[in-house]
GUGU-103302 format. One record per atom (N, C-alpha, C): residue in one letter; z, x, y. Coordinates in pm, whole numbers, padded with zeros to 5 digits, always signed. Layout:
N
AZXY...
This chain:
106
X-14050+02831+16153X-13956+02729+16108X-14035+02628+16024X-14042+02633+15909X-14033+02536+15866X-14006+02342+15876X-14099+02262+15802X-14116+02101+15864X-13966+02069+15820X-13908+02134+15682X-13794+02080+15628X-13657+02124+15733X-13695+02244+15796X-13567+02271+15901X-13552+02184+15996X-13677+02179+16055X-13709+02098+16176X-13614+01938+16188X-13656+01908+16057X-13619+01784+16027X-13487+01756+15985X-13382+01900+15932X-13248+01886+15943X-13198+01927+16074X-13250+01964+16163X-13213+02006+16283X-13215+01858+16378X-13329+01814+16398X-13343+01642+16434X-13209+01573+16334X-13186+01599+16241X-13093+01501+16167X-12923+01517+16206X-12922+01672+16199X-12787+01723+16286X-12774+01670+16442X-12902+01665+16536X-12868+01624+16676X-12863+01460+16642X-12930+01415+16582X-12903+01267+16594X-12776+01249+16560X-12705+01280+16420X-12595+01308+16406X-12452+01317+16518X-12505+01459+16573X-12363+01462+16688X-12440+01348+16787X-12592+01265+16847X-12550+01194+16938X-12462+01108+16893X-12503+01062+16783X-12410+00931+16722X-12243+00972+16748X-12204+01078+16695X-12061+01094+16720X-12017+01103+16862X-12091+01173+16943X-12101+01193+17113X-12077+01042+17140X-12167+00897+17071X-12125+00800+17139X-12017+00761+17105X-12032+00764+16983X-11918+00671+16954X-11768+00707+17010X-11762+00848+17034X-11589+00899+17101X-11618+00806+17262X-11741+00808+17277X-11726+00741+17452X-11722+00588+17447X-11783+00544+17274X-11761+00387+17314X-11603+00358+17292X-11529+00458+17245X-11441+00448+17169X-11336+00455+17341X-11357+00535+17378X-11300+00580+17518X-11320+00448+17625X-11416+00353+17601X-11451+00270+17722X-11381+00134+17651X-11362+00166+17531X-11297+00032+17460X-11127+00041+17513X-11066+00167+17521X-10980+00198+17537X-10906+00160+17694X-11007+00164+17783X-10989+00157+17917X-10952-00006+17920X-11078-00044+17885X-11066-00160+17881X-10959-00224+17834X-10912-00196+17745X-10777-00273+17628X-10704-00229+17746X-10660-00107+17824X-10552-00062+17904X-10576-00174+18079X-10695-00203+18084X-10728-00294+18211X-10630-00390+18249X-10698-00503+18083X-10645-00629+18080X-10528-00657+18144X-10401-00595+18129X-10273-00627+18151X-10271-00678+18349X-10356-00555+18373X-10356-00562+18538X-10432-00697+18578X-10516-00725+18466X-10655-00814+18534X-10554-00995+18507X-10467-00962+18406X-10404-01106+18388X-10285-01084+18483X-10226-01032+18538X-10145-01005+18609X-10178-01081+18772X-10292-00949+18818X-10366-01036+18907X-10414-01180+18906X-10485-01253+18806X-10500-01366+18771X-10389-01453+18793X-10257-01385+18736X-10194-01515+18688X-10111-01517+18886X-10130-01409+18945X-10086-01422+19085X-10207-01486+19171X-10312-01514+19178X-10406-01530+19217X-10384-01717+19248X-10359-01771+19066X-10346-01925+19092X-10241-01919+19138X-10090-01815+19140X-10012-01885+19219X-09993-01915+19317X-10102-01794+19409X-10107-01839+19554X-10219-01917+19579X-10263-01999+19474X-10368-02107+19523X-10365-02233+19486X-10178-02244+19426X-10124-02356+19366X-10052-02456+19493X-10047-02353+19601X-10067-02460+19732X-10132-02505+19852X-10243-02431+19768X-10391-02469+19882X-10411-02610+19816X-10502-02625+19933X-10581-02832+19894X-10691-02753+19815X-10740-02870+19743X-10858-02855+19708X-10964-02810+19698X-10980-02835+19832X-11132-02772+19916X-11132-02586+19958X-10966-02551+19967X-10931-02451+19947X-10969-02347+19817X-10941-02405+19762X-10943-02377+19592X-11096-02320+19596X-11132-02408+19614X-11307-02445+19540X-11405-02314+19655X-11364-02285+19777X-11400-02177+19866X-11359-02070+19822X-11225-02088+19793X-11195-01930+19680X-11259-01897+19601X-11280-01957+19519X-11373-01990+19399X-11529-01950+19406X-11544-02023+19502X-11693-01971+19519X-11712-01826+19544X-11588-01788+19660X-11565-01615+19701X-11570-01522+19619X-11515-01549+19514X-11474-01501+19413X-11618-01442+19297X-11685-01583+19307X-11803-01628+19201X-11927-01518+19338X-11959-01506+19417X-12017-01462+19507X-11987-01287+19538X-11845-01261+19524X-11843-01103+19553X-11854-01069+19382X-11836-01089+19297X-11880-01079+19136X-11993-01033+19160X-12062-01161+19184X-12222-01158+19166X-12311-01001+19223X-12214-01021+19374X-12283-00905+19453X-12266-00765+19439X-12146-00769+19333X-12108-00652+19268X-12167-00591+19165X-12227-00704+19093X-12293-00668+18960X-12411-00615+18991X-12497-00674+19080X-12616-00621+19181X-12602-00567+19219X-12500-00460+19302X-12454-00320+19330X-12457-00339+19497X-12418-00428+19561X-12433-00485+19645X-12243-00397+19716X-12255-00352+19860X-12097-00360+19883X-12083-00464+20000X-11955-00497+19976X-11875-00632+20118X-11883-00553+20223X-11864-00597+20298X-11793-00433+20435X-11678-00543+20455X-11547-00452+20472X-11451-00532+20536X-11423-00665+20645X-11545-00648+20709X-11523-00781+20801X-11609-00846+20763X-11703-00819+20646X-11736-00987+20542X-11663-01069+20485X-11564-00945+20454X-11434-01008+20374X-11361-01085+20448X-11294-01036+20539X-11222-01095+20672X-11271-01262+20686X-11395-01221+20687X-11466-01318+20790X-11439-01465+20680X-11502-01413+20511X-11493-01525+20413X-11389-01583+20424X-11263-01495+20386X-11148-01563+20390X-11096-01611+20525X-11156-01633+20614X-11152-01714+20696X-11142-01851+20708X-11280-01829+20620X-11348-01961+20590X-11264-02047+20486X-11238-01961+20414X-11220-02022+20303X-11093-02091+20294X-11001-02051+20451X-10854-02135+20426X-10904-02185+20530X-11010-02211+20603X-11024-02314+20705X-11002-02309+20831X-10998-02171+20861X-10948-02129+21013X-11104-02150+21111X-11212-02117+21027X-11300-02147+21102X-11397-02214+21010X-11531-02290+21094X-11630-02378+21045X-11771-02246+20946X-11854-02337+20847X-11930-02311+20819X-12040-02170+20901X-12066-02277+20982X-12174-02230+21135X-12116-02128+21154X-11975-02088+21204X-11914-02018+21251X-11878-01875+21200X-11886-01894+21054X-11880-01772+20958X-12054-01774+20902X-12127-01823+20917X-12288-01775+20911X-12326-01718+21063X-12270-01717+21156X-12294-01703+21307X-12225-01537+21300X-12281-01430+21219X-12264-01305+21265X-12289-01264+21385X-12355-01331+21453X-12344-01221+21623X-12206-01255+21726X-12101-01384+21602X-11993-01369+21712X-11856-01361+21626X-11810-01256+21670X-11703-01226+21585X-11580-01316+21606X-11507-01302+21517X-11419-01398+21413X-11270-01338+21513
C-alpha cells in the first residue's frame, strides 16, 4: 500500500468519524429539545408546591435540590431513606442533629 492510500484511507475514517458524530450530536440535541417541556413542567409544579412553604422551607428545598445535583454529577446515588430522611428535614418534621444522627431512624 502505498503512503498516498494510506493517507486517503486515514482521510475517509476521519471523515465517517466526523459524520458518526455529528448524527449522535445531532441525536443528543434532539433529546434534549424533547426534555425541556417535562423539565419546565416539573419546575413550574415544583414552585407551586413551594409557594406555601415559609421561607426557611424554601431555602432547605433549595439546598436539597443544589446537593442531590451536585451528587449526581459526581456519580454519587441517594438511597431512598436519604431522601426520606432530607425531606424530612426540610419541611421541619425533624431537627438538624436528628437527620445527621444516622444510627436512629426517622
Amino acid at each position: 500500500m502505498t503512503k498516498a492510500n494510506e493517507e486517503d484511507m486515514q482521510h475517509e475514517g476521519l471523515q465517517l468519524a466526523k459524520a458518526s458524530d455529528a448524527i449522535a450530536f445531532q441525536r443528543m440535541r434532539e433529546q434534549y429539545a424533547a426534555s425541556i417541556p417535562a423539565y419546565e413542567a416539573e419546575q413550574k409544579q415544583r414552585n407551586l408546591d413551594r409557594a406555601a412553604m415559609s421561607e426557611e422551607q424554601r431555602k432547605r428545598h433549595e439546598a436539597l435540590d443544589y446537593a442531590r445535583a451536585s451528587a449526581g454529577l459526581s456519580g454519587y446515588t441517594i438511597s431512598e431513606e436519604d431522601v426520606q430522611r432530607s425531606l424530612r428535614w426540610a419541611n421541619g418534621e425533624i431537627t438538624m442533629d436528628e437527620f445527621l444522627d444516622v444510627s436512629r431512624p426517622c
